[in-house]
C-alpha positions as CSV (number, residue, x, y, z in Angstrom):
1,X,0.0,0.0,0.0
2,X,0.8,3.1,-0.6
3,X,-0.9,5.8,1.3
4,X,-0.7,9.0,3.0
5,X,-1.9,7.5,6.4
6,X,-2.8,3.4,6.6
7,X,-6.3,3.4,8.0
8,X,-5.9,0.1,9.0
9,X,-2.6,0.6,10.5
10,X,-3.7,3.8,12.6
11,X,-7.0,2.6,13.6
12,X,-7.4,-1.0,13.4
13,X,-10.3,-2.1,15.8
14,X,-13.0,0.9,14.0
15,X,-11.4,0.0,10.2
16,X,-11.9,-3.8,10.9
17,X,-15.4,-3.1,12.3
18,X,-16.0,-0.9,9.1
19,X,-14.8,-4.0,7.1
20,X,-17.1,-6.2,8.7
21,X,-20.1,-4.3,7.9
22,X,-18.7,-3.9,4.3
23,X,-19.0,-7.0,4.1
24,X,-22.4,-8.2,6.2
25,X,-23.6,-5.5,3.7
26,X,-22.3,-6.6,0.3
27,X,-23.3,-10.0,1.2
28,X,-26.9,-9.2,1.3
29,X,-27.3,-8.3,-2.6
30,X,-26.7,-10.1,-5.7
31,X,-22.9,-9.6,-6.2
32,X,-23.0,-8.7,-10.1
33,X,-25.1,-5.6,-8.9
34,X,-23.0,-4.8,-5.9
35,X,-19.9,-4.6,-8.5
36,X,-21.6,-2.2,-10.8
37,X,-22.5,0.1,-8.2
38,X,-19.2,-0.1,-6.4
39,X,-17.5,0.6,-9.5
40,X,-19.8,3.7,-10.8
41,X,-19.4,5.5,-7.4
42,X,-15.7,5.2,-7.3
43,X,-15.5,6.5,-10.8
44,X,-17.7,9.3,-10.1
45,X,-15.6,9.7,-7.0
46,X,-12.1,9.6,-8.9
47,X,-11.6,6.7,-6.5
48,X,-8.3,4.7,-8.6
49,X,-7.7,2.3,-6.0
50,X,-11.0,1.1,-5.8
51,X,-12.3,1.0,-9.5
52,X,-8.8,-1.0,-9.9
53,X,-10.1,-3.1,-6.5
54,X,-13.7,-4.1,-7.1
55,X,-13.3,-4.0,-11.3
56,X,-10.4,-6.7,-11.1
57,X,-13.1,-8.3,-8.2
58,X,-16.2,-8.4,-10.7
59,X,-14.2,-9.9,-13.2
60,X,-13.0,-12.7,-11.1
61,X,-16.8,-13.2,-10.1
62,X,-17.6,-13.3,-14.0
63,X,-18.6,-9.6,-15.0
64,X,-17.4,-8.9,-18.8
65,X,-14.7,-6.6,-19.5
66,X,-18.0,-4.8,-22.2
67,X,-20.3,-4.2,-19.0
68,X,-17.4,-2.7,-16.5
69,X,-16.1,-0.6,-19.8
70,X,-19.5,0.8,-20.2
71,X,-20.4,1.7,-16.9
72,X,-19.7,5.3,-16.9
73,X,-22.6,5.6,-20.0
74,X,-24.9,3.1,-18.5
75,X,-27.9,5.5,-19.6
76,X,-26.8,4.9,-23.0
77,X,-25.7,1.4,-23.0
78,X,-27.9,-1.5,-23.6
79,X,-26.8,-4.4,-21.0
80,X,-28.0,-3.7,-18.4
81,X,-31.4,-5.1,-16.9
82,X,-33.8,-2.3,-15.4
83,X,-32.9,-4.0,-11.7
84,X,-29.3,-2.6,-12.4
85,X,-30.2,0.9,-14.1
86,X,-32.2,1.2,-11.1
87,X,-29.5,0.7,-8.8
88,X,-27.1,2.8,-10.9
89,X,-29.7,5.8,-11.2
90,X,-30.0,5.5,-7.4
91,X,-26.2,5.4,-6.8
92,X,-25.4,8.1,-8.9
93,X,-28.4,10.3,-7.4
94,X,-26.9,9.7,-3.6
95,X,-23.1,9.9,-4.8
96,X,-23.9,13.0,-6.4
97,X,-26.4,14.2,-3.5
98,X,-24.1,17.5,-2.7
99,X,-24.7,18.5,-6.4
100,X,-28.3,19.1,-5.5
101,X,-31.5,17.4,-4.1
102,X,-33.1,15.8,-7.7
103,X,-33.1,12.2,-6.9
104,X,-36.7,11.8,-6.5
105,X,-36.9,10.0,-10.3
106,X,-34.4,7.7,-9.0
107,X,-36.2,6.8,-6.1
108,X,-39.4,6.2,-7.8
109,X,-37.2,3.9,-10.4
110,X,-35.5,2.5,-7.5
111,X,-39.4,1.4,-6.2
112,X,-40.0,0.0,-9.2
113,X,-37.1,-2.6,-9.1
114,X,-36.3,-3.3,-5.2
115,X,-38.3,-4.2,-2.3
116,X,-38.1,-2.0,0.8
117,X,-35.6,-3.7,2.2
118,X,-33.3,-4.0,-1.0
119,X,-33.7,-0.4,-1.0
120,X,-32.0,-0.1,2.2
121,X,-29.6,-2.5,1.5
122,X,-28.5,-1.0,-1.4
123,X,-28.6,2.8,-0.1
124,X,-26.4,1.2,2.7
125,X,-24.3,0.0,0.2
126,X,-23.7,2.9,-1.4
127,X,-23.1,4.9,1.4
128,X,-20.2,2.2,2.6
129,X,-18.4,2.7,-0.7
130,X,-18.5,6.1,-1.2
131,X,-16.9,6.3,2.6
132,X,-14.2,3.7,1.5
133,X,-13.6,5.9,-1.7
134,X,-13.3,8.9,0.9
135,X,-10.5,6.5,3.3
136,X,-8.5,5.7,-0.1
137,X,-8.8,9.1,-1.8
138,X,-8.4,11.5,0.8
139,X,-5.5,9.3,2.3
140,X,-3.9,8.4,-1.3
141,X,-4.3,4.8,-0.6
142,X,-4.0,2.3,-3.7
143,X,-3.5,-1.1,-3.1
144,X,-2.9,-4.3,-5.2
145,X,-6.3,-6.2,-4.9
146,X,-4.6,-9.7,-3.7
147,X,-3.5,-8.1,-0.9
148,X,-7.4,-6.3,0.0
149,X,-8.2,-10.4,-0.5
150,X,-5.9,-11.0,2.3
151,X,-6.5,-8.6,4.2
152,X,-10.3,-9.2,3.7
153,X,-9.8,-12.9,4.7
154,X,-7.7,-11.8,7.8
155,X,-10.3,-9.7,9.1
156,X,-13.1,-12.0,8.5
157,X,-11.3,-14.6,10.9
C-alpha cells in the first residue's frame, strides 16, 4: 500500500469493524449488482484504488470486461437489466447528492425494481463505498487487490 496514512494501521479495531459491515452488507445483494455500483461510485468519486479493486473483483466473479467498460454511460448502454439501471440511477443520485436534491426520479425507479428492504440494502451499500472511496482518496491509498483479499480474509477470521 501506498498511502498518506494506513487506516488500518492507525485505527485497526474501528477500520476492521467498518470491514465487517462492508461485508455483512455486500453480502446481502446479488454480487453482479454490488460490482456495478461499487464501480460507478468510485468512478464518479475519482476513486483509482477502488475501480482498480472491485473491477479486477467483478471480473474474477464473472462480469465482462463490455459491461465494467461501459459503466460510466450506463444510460446509454444496452446491457444492463432495469434492476441494475435502477441501482445505478440511485447510486449516482446519492453519490452525487451535494450536487443538488433531484433524486426523486431515482427513487421512484429504484421502487420499481427493489423491495423495501433492498432499497436499504443498497442505499447502505452505497453509502459504505463512497466512505471507503473517501479513506482511499483523501488518504492516497491504492493497493494491489490480492493483498485487499488478504487482508479481507484476515479480518473475517
Amino acid at each position: 500500500m501506498t498511502a498518506k496514512l494506513d487506516p488500518f494501521a492507525a485505527a485497526p479495531d474501528l477500520v476492521k469493524k467498518w470491514l465487517g459491515l462492508s461485508l455483512a452488507v455486500a453480502s446481502s445483494l446479488e454480487q453482479s449488482l454490488v460490482h456495478l455500483v461499487e464501480i460507478r461510485a468510485s468512478q464518479i468519486n475519482g476513486c483509482a484504488n477502488c475501480i482498480n479493486m472491485h473491477a479486477a473483483d467483478a471480473r474474477a466473479k464473472g462480469e465482462t470486461e463490455q459491461r465494467i467498460y461501459l459503466l460510466s454511460a450506463w444510460r446509454e448502454a444496452p446491457c444492463y437489466t432495469d434492476r441494475e439501471r435502477a441501482a445505478l440511477g440511485w447510486t449516482e443520485a446519492l453519490t452525487r447528492l451535494s450536487e443538488g436534491h433531484t433524486h426523486e426520479a431515482a427513487c421512484e425507479e429504484l421502487k420499481k425494481h427493489f423491495s423495501e428492504e433492498e432499497q436499504v440494502k443498497l442505499t447502505l451499500m452505497i453509502n459504505i463505498i463512497n466512505g471507503w472511496n473517501r479513506l482511499a482518496v483523501g488518504f492516497g491509498m491504492f493497493v494491489d487487490p490480492q493483498a485487499v483479499k488478504a487482508t479481507q480474509a484476515k479480518a473475517a477470521a
